[in-house]
N, C-alpha and C positions, 0 to 999 in steps of 0.2 A: 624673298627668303627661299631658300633650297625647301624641298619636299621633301618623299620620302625618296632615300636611297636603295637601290640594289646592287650588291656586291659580288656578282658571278665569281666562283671559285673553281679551281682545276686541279681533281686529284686523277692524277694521272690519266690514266685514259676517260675518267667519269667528268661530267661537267657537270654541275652541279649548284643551284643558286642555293647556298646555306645563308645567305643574308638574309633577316626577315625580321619581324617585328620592329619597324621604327614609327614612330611616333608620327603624325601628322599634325601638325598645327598650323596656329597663325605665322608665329614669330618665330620659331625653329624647329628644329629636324637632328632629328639620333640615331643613328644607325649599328646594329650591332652583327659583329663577323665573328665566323668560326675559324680559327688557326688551325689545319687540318694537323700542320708539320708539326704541331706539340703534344696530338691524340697518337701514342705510339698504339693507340688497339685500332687506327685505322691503318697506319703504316705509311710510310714514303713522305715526301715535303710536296710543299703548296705552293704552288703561284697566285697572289691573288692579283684579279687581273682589273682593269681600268673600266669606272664608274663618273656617270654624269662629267666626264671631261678630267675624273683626277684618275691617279694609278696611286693606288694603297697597295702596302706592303706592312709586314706586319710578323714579326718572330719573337716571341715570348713566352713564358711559362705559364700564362693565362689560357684558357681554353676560348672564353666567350668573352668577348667585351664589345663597349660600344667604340665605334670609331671616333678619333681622337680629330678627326680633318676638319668636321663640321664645326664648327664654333659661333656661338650667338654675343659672346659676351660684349661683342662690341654695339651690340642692341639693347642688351640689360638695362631697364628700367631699375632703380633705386626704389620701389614701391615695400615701403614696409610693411610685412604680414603683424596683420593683428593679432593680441591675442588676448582672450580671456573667456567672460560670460557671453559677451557676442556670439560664440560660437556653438551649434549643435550637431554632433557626430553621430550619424546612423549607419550601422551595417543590414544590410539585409542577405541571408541566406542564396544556397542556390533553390530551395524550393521555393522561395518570395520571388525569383528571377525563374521561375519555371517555365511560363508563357506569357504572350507579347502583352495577354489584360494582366498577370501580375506585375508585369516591368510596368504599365501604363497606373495601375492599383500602386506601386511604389511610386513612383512620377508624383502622384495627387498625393502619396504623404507628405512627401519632402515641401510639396508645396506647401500644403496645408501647417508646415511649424512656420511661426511667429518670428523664430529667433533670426536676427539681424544676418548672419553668415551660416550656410550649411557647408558641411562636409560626409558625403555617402560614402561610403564604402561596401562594394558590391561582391558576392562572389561568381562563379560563374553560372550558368544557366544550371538546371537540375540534370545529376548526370552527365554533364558535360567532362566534368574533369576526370572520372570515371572514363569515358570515351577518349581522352587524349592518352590517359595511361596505358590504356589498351591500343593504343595507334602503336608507343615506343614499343610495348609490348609484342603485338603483332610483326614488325620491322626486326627489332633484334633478333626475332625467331626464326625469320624466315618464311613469314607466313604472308602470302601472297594477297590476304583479303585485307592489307592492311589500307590496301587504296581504296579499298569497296568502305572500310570503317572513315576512313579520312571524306569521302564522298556524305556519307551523312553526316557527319558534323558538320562539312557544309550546308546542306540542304536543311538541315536543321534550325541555320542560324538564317540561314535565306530566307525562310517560311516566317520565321519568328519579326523578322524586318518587315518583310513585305504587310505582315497582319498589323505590325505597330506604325511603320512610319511609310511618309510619302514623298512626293516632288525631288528636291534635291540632296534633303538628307538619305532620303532611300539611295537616291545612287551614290551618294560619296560614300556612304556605308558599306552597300554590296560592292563598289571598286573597292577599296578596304579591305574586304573579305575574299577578293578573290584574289589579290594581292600574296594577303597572309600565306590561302591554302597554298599557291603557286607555291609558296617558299617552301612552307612545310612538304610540300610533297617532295621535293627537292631535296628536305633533309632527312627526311623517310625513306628516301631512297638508298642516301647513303648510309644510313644506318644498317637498314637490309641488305647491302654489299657487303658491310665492314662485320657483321652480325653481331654487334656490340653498341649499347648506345653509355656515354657517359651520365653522371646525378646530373650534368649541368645541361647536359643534352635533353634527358628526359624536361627537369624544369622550366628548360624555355619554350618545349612543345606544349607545354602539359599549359603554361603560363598563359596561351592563346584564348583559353575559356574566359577567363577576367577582365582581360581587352575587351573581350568582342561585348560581352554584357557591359562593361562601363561607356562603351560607345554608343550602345541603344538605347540606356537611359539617359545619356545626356543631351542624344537627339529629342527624345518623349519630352525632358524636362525643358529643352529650348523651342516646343511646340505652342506649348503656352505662354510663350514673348521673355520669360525669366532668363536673363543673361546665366550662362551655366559652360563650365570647362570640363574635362575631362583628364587625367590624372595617368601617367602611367608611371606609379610608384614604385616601380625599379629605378627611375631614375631619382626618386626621393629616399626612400626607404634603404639603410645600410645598415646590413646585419652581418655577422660572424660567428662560426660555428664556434658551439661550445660542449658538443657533445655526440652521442650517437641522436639523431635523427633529431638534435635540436639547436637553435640557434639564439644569439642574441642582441638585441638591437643596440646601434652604436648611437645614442642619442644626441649626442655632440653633432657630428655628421652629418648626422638625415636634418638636425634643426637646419644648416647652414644653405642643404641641399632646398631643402620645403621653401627658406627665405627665398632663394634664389628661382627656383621655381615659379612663387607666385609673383616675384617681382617683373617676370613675364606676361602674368596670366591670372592677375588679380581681380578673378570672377566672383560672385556674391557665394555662388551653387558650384560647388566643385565637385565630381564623381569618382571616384581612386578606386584602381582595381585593390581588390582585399588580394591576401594569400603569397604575392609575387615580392618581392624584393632581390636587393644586388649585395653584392661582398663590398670589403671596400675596395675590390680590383674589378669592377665594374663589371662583374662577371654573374647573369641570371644565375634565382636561387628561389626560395619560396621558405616560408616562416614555419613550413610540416605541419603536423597534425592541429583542427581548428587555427590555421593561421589568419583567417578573416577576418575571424575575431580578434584576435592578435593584432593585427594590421587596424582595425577599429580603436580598438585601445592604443596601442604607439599612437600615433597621429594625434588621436584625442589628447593627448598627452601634450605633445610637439607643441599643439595652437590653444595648450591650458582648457579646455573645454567646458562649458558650463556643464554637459552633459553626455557620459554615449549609451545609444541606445541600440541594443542589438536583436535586432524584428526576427521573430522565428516563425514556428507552427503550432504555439502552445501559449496558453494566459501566463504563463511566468515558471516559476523556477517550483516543482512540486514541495514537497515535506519526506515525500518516499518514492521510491518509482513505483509508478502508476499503472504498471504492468502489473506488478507485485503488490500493489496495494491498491485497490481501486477507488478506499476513500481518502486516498490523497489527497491533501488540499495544497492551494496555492498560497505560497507565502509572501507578503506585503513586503519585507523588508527582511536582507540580511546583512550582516558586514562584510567585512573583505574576509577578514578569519573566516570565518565560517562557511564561508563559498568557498574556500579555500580547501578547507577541511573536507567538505563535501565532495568536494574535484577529486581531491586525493586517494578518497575510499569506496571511486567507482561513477557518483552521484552523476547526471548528465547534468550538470551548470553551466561550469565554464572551465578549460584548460585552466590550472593553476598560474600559468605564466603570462594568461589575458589579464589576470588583475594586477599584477604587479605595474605596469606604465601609470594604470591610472589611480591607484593606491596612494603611489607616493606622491601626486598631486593633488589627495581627497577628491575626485572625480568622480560623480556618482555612474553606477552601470543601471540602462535599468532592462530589463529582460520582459520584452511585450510582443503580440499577437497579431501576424500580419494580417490574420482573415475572424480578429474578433479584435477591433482596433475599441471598442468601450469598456476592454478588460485593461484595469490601470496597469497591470503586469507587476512584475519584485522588482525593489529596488537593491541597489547593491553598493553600501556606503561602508560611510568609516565605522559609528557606531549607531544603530540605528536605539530610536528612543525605546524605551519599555514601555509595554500601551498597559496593561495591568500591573504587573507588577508579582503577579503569582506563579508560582511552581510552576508549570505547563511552558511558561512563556520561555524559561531558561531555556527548553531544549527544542530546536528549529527544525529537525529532520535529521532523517536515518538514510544510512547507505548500505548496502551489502559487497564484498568482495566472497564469490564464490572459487572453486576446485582448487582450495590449498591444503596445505598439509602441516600438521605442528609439528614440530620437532624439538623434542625435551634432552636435553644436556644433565645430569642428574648425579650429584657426587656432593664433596663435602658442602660445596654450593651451587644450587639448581638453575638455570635459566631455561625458559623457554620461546620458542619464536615461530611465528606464522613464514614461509614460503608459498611461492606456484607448486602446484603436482609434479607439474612438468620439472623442473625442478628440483623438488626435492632429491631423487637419485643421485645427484651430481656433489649436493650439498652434505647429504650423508658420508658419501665417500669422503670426501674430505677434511670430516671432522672426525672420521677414525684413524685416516691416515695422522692429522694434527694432533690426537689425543689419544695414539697407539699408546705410550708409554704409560699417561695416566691410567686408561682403562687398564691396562695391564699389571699395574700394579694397585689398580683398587681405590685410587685416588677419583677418580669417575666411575662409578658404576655400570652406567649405560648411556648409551644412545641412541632414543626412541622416536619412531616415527610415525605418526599418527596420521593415515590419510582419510580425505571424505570431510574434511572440515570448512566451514565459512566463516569468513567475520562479519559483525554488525555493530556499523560506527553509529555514534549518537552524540550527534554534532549540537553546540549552542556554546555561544558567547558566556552568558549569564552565570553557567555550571560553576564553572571558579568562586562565586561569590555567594553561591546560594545552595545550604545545607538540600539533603533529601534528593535530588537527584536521582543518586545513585540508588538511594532505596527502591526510588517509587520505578527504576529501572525493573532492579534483579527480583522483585517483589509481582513487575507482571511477570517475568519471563518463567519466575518459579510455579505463579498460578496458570500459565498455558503449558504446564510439565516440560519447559525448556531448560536442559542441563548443560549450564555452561562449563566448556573447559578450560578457559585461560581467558585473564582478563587483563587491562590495560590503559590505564588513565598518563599522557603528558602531563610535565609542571603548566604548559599554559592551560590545563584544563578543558580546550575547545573541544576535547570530544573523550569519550567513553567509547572503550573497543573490549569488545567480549569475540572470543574464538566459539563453535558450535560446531555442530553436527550438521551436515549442508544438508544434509534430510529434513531437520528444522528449522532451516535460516528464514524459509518466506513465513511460514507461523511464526516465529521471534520476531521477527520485523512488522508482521502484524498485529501481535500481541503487545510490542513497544508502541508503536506507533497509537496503535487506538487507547492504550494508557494515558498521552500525551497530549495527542492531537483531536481525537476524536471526543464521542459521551465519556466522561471518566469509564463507562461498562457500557461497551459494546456486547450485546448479547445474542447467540446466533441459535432461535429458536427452531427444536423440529415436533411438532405436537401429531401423539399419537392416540386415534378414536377422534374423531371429531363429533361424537353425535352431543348428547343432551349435555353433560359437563364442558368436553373438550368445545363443543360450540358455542357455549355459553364465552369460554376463556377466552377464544378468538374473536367475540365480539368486545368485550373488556378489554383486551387489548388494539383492539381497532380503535375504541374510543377511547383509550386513555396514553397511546406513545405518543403521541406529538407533547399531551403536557409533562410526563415524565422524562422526555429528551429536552424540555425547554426548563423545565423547573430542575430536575433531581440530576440533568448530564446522563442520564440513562438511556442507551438504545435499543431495543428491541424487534430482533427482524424474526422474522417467522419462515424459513427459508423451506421449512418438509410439513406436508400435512398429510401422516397416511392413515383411513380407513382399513375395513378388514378386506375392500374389494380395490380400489382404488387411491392411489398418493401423488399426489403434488408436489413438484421438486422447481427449486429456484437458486443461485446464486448468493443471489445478494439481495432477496426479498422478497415475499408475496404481496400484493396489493390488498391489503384486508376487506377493502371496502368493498371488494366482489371476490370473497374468497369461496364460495359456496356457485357460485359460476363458473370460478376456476376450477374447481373441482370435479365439475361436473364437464366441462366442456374440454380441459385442457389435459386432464391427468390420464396417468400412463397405470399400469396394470400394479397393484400393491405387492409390494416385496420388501419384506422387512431386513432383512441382508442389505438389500440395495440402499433402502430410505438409511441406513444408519448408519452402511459406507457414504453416499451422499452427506453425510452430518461429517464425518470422521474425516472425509479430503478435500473439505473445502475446507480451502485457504485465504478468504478473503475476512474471515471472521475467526478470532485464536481463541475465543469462549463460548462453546457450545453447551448445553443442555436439550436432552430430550424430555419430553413430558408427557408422561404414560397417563391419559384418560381413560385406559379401559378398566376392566374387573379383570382381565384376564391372565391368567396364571403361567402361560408359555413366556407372554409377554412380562410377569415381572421376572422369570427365567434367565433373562440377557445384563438386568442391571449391572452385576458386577461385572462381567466383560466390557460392557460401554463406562464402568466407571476406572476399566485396567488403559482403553485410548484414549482417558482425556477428556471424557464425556460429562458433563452434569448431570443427573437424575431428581426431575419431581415429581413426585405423583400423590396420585388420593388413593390409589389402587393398595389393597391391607394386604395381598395374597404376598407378596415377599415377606414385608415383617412379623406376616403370622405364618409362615409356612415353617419349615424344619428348620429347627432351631441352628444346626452349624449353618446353614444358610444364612440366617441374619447374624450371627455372628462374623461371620467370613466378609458381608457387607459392611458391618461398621469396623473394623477393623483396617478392612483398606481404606474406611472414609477417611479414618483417624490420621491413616500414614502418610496421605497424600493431599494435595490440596483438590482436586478432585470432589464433590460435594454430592452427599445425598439429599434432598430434604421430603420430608413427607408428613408435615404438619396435619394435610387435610384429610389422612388416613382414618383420624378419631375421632374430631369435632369440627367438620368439613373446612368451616371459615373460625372456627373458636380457636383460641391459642390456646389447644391442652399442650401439647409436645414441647412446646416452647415454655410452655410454665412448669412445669416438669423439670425440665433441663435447668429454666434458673434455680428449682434449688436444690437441686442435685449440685450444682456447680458452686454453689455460695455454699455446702455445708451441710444444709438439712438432710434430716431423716428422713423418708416415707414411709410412715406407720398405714395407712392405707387411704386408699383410692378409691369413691365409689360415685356411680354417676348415671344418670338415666342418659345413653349414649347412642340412643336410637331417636332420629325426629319422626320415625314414621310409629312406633312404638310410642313415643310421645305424645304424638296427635290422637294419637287411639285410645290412651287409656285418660288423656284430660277431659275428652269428648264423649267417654263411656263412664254418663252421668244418666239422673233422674229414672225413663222409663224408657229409654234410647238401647235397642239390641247390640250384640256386640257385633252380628254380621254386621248391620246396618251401621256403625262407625267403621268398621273396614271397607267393606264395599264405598262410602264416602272419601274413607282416605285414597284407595285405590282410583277412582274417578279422580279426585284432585290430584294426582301424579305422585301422591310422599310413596307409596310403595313400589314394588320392584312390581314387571306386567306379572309374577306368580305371589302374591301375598307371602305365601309358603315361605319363602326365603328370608322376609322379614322375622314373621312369626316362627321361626324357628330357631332365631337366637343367634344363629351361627355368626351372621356379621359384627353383634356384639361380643360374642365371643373374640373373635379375631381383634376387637378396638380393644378387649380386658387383657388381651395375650399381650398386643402391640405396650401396652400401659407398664405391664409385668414385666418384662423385657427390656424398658427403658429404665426401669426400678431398679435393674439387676436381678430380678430374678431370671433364672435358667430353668422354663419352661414351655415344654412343647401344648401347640393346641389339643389336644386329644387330655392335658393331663387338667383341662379345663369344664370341670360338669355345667352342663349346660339345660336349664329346666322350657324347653320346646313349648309355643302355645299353641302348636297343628297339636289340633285331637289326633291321636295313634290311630282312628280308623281313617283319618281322610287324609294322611302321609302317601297312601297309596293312590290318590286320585291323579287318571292319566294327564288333567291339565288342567290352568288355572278355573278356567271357565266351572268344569266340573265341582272342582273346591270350594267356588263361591256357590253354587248351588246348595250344597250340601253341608256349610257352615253353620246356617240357622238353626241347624237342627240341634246345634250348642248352646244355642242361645241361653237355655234355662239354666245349663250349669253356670256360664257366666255371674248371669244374674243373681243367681246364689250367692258366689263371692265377693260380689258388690253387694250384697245386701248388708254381708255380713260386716264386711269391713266399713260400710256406713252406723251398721249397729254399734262399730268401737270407736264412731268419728276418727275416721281413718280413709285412706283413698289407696287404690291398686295401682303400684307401678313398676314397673320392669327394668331393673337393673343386671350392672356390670359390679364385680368389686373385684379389687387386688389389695387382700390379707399380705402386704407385704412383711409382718410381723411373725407370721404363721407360714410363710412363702407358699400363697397358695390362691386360687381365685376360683372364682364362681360367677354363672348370671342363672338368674332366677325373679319368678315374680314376687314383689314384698307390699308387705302393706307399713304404709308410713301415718301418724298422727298429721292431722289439718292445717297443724300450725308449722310445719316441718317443711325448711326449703324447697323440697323435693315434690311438695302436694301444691306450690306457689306456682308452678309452670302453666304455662299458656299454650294454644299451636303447637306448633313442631319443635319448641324449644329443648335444648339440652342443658343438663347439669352437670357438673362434678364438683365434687366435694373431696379439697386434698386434705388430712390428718397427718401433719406433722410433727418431729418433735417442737417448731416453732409456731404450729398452728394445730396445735393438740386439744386446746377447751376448744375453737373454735374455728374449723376445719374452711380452709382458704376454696371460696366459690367460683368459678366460671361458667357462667351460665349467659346461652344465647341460643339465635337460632341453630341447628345441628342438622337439619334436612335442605335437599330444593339445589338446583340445579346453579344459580345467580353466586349462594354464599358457599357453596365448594370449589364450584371457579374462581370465586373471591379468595379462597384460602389457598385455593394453586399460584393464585398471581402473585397474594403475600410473599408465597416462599420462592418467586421468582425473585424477588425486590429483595428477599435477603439473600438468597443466592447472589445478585448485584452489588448489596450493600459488602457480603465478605470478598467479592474482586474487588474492592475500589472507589464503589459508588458512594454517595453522603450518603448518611444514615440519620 
C-alpha cells in the first residue's frame, strides 16, 4: 500500500512543497494539497506537478483537500464498529501531554481502564498550539524569526521522543516529524511571500500539534505489547460552520466516515487527535475554542459510550472559582443543565456545546485529575440523585461575569439588561437613535447607563422545585451589606442572576457561596488585646471550633490578633494551637488602621467581626466606623456604652438600620445574660420599674468574705492576690466600673443619661485617692480598717450584711451606686465568691423581682460571655440556634 505522499507545488517562480500532513498507516494513505490558483491573496495559477509516479491536477473552489488519487476502498474490510458500554472515552489536556513522563503517566491510565475498547483523545503538547499560531503569525507578518519559532517546535517534539520512545518507533516517528516540519516550512514560506495566510491555512499549521502528540502516545501505548492505532480525525470528524468562530458536527457523516475508518483499523486502543476536524469538502478546520473537548464528546457519542472522561489539572469541577473563593469545594455530581448554566455565566467547566453530543445520548462526563488520579472527580449526568435532600443541595455553585454595564430603558414600561463595557457605547447609541421619537415625546423617559457593574449566577437544578432558595440567597447578600441592582430568574429555574456593583461581586460571591456551601456561618474573626480576657477567648475558641463546625455548621477563623505592640495577620486563618508562638515569633509591628483594613479587604470571608478585649477608650472610639464597612463589633469593654451619650446613641441607631451588628453582652455581667434578659422584655412588652444588682465580682468577693474578725485591708489584699481586682484596687473600689454597668442598664431602659448624672458613693477613703500607686494604697489601707469594722458591726447589730450596689430608678429616671445594707434573708446577702446579682422589678415581675445571679468576675466567664455573643452574632447570619 502507498505511504505517505508529497505534492511539490509551483507558484510561479517559488517552488514550494505545500503538501503535508498525510497519514501514515498500515492499509492506506491520504494526502492533502493546497490549490494555490483558488487563494486569490496569493495570486497567479498552479501547476501541480507529478508525485510517486502520478501527475495531479486539481482546480476548484476548495482551498485544502485531501487528494482524491489515493483510494483504499478496494481493501476495506466490512469490520463492524461496535458500539455501546464496551466503550471508554478519555481526553487528556495539553498540560497532561506536557512532557514525555506525562505522555508515558497517560500511557499507564488508558492501560490501567478495564473497559473492553478505549478511545483517547489527545490535545497537543503544552504550549504547542500556542507556538504554531505564532509560526502563521510570524510568516504572514513578515517576520523572519519564523523559522527560528518553526526550529523549536521541532526540537521540541525531538527531545520529547527521544525521552519517551526507542528502537524503531523512535525513528518512524522522528522521520514523521521531519517529514511534517519539511512541509510546513515550505508552507511558511509561502505564507511569508504572499503576507497573508488563509483560516484554513492557519488550521492545518496549527493542526500539526495534535498529530504529533497522538503519534507519541500510541507509540508509549504499543510499548507495552497493547495492540493500539492512531486516529487522524480530520479524516473522521465533519463539521460545518455555523457561526462566527463556531462550528457544527455533521453526525450523520463522521458516523459513516468512523465505520469506515475502523473497518481498516479495528484496533482495541485507538488515540484521535482532539481539536482538528474537516468540512464536508475535505478541507482542514478545527472545532475553535475547548475543541478537545468537543472532539471527546462527538466521538463519545459516535461509538454510544459508556463513559467520557476528560483528565485535567484539577479534582473536578469547583462550586465557585477558586481564585475567588478559596473554600471552594469540589462537586461529586452535576447535570448537564447545570454545567451548562455554569459555562454560560463564565464558570471554567466545560464549553456549553461539549455537552450537547453526549447529552442527547445520556452519556455521562466525568471531570478528573491527571496528577491526583484517587480524587473520583464530578460527574456530569442527566439528573444526578439528591444525597440529602435539604436547602443547601438545590443550589450547586456560583459564577461571576465581571466589566458590564446595565442599561435601564425606563417609561410607561421598564426593562432592564446587562451588556460588555465595551459595549455598551454602541448599544446606547442605538437605542436613542430607535426610541428618538419615544423619548421625545415622553413615552420613554430615559435611557440610563449604569457602568462598573457584575453579575452573580447561582446555578442548581433543584431551585425550581424547592421554596426558599431565593430567600436564603438575597438574605446572605443583604447580611454582607451587598446591594443588589437587578435581578433575574429563567422559567427553567437553573439559575438565579443578580446584577452588582463589581466592587462587590467577589464579597457576593463569597458571602453566597459560604451561605450555601460552606458552615451555614462562616465567621472571619479579628480579636483585639490578647492579654488575660482576649487570651482566655482564643483559647475557648481553640478548643471549641472543630465541635461547633461539626455540631452547629459554624466556622470560625481568627484571621487578626493585634496587641498594643504587636499583631498577627492571616488570610484565611491562624493556627490557634500555637497562636501565642505566632505572636511572638511571626508578628509585624501593631497598627490599628492596618489590622482593621486587613479585616475590611479580605475577601475570602464576607462576615467579619472585630472583638475589642481591651478597656480602652480610643479603641471603643472606631466602632461605629467599623460598624459603617460592614464590620461586626463584640466586646466586654463598657467605655463606648458608657461614654457620651449621642455616642451610644449614634451606635444603636446604625445597629438598628443595618444588618451590621453590635453586641456587648459581657459589658455588665461578663458571662451572665443581663443584656439579653433586658431586651427580652423590653421586646415582649414589659415595663422596667427598676434594676438593682450587686454588679461587681470583685466587690462581691470582698464584701461576702468581710465577715467575723477578718480586716477589710486583709479581704482586699486577698482579693487582689487572687486576681478579682484590677493591679490598682483603686479602680474597683471606686465604683466607677459599676457605675458605667448602671449607666450601660439605664440606657438600655431608655433612659437618656449621661455618666456624670450618675452619684456614685467611692470606698477609697479621700485621703488615700492621692496615693502615687497601688503598692502605696495597700499599705496605707489598714489604717481604715476600724472604720470598716464599725459598719459591719453595725449592720450585724440589725442582722443585716454590707453590699455594694448599682440601681436604675427607672420610674424616677434616675440611678445611683452606693453601699447598702440588706436583711440575711434577702437574695442579695445569699451570694458566695465572686458572684453577681440583679434583680429586675417589673410591671410583670413587680411582687417578685426576676433574678440572675452567677458568677460576674475572672477571666474563663467574660471570655465565655464574648464567645456567647459570637454564637449569636452567628446564630442572626444564619447559623441553628
Amino acid at each position: 500500500m502507498t505511504g505517505r505522499v508529497a505534492l511539490p507545488v509551483v507558484h510561479r517562480a517559488m517552488v514550494a512543497s505545500l503538501a503535508t500532513n498525510i497519514r501514515q498507516g498500515g492499509t492506506s494513505a491520504q494526502c492533502w494539497k493546497y490549490d494555490l490558483s483558488q487563494d486569490r491573496s496569493l495570486g497567479g495559477s498552479v501547476r501541480i506537478g507529478q508525485s510517486q509516479g502520478s501527475f495531479l491536477t486539481h482546480r476548484s473552489t476548495n482551498l485544502l483537500r485531501p487528494a482524491a488519487a489515493i483510494s483504499v476502498e478496494q481493501d476495506d474490510v466490512n469490520t463492524y464498529l461496535p458500539k455501546g458500554d464496551m466503550w471508554s472515552v478519555h481526553k487528556f489536556g495539553g498540560t497532561c501531554m506536557g512532557t514525555p513522563q506525562r505522555i508515558q503517566s497517560v500511557a499507564d491510565i488508558v492501560l490501567s481502564d478495564s473497559s473492553e475498547r478505549k478511545l483517547v483523545i489527545v490535545s497537543a503538547m503544552s504550549k504547542v498550539t500556542d507556538m504554531m499560531y505564532n509560526l502563521v503569525h510570524k510568516a504572514q507578518s513578515r517576520d523572519d524569526s519564523y523559522m527560528i519559532a518553526l526550529e523549536e517546535v521541532f526540537e521540541k517534539h525531538m527531545a520529547a521522543a527521544k525521552d519517551l520512545l526507542d528502537g524503531e518507533d523512535l525513528a518512524s516517528f522522528l522521520s514523521q516529524l521531519h517529514s511534517d516540519v519539511s512541509s510546513l516550512r515550505a508552507m511558511l514560506s509561502a505564507i511569508y511571500i504572499a503576507g497573508h495566510a488563509t483560516e484554513s491555512f492557519s488550521d492545518f499549521v496549527v493542526g500539526h500539534g495534535e498529530l504529533w502528540s497522538a503519534q507519541m502516545l500510541s507509540y508509549a501505548i504499543k510499548k507495552s505489547g497493547a495492540p493500539c492505532s492512531w486516529m487522524d480525525t480530520r479524516e473522521v470528524l465533519v463539521v460545518k460552520p455555523s457561526g462566527p468562530n463556531q462550528v457544527d458536527p455533521d453526525y450523520l457523516e463522521s458516523e459513516k466516515r468512523l465505520q469506515k475508518w475502523f473497518s481498516r483499523q479495528p484496533a482495541e486502543i485507538i488515540v484521535a487527535t482532539g481539536f482538528i476536524a474537516s468540512t464536508a469538502e475535505n478541507i482542514p478546520t478545527t472545532l475553535k475554542r475547548d475543541g478537545s473537548d468537543f472532539s471527546a464528546a462527538i466521538i463519545g457519542s459516535l461509538v454510544r459510550a459508556r463513559q467520557v472522561t476528560i483528565w485535567t489539572d484539577v479534582d473536578g469541577v469547583f462550586s465557585a472559582d477558586p481564585r475567588k473563593v478559596s473554600e471552594a469545594v469540589i462537586l461529586s455530581t452535576l447535570s448537564y443543565q447545570e454545567a451548562w448554566e455554569m459555562s454560560y455565566f463564565g464558570a471554567n467547566v466545560l464549553h456549553p456545546r461539549t455537552i450537547i453530543p453526549v447529552m442527547k445520548d445520556n452519556i455521562p462526563i466525568v471531570i478528573r485529575n491527571m496528577f491526583n488520579i484517587s480524587a473520583p472527580g464530578t460527574m456530569i449526568c442527566r439528573q444526578p440523585a439528591n444525597d440529602n435532600g435539604d436547602l443547601d443541595a438545590c443550589v450547586k455553585s456560583f459564577a461571576t461575569i465581571d466589566n458590564l454595564a446595565l442599561v435601564n430603558v425606563e417609561g410607561e414600561h421598564s426593562i432592564c439588561f446587562a451588556v460588555p463595557e465595551k459595549e455598551v457605547a454602541a448599544v446606547s447609541a442605538a437605542l436613542h437613535v430607535r426610541f428618538r421619537e419615544a423619548l421625545a415625546a415622553g413615552r420613554l423617559s430615559k435611557v440610563e447607563v449604569i457602568n462598573g457593574c457584575s453579575i452573580l449566577a447561582v446555578v442548581g437544578l433543584r431551585m425550581a422545585s424547592t421554596p426558599g432558595v431565593s430567600a436564603m440567597l438575597f438574605d446572605a447578600l443583604a447580611k454582607a451589606n451587598i446591594n443588589v441592582r437587578a435581578i433575574a430568574q429563567g422559567c427553567s429555574e437553573y439559575n438565579i442572576t443578580v446584577v452588582l456593583k463589581q466592587e462587590d461581586c467577589v464579597r457576593a460571591l463569597r458571602a453566597a457561596h459560604s451561605r450555601f456551601f460552606l458552615s451555614k456561618t462562616t465567621l472571619a474573626v479579628g480579636i483585639i488585646g490578647p492579654g488575660l480576657i482576649g487570651g482566655t477567648l482564643l483559647n475557648q475558641l481553640k478548643d471549641q471550633a472543630a465541635v461547633l463546625k461539626e455540631n452547629m455548621n459554624i466556622d470560625l477563623r481568627v484571621i487578626g490578633i493585634t496587641g498594643s505592640s504587636t499583631m498577627l495577620l492571616s488570610d484565611t486563618g491562624i493556627d490557634l494551637t500555637q497562636w501565642k508562638e505566632l505572636l511572638r515569633k511571626e508578628a509585624e509591628p501593631a497598627d490599628l488602621a492596618n489590622f482593621v483594613r486587613h479585616m475590611s479587604d479580605n475577601h475570602v470571608f464576607p462576615n467579619k467581626v472585630l472583638v475589642d478585649c481591651t478597656a480602652d477608650t480610643s479603641v471603643a472610639s472606631h466602632y461605629y466606623d467599623w460598624l459603617k464597612k460592614g464590620i461586626h463589633v463584640i466586646t466586654p469593654n463598657k467605655k463606648a456604652n458608657s461614654g457620651p451619650l449621642d455616642r451610644y446613641l449614634k451606635l444603636r441607631t446604625l445597629q438598628r438600620a443595618s444588618y451590621t451588628h453590635y453586641f456587648y453582652e459581657a459589658t455588665v455581667g461578663a458571662g451572665l445574660p443581663i443584656i439579653s434578659t433586658l431586651r427580652g422584655l423590653l421586646e415582649t412588652g414589659d415595663k422596667i420599674l427598676r434594676i438593682e444588682g450587686i454588679f461587681s465580682g470583685t466587690l462581691s468577693y470582698i464584701f461576702n468574705n468581710f465577715e467575723g474578725t477578718r480586716t477589710f485591708s486583709n479581704v482586699v489584699a486577698e482579693a487582689k492576690e487572687a486576681g478579682y481586682t484590677e493591679p490598682d484596687p483603686r479602680d474597683d473600689l471606686s465604683g466607677t466600673d459599676v457605675a458605667r454597668k448602671v449607666i450601660i442598664l439605664a440606657r438600655e431602659s431608655g433612659l437618656t443619661l449621661e455618666l456624670s448624672d450618675i452619684p456614685v458613693k467611692s470606698l477609697v477613703p479621700e485621703a488615700l485617692a492621692s496615693c502615687s500607686s497601688a503598692d502605696e494604697f495597700m499599705q496605707k489601707l489598714p489604717s481604715f480598717d476600724e472604720d470598716w469594722a464599725k459598719q459591719r458591726s453595725e449592720a450585724e447589730a440589725a442582722g443585716e450584711v454590707l453590699r455594694y450596689v448599682g440601681v436604675v430608678d427607672a420610674v424616677n429616671q434616675k440611678g445611683q451606686v452606693e453601699l447598702r445594707r440588706y436583711k440575711r434573708d434577702h437574695p442579695f446577702a445569699q451570694l458566695s465568691g465572686s458572684d453577681n446579682i440583679i434583680a429586675f422589678t417589673t410591671s410583670r415581675y413587680k411582687e417578685q423581682p426576676l433574678i440572675v445571679r452567677g458568677p460576674g468576675a475572672g477571666a474563663e466567664v467574660t471570655a465565655g460571655g464574648v464567645f456567647c455573643d459570637m454564637l449569636r452574632l452567628a446564630s442572626s447570619l444564619g447559623a441553628p440556634s
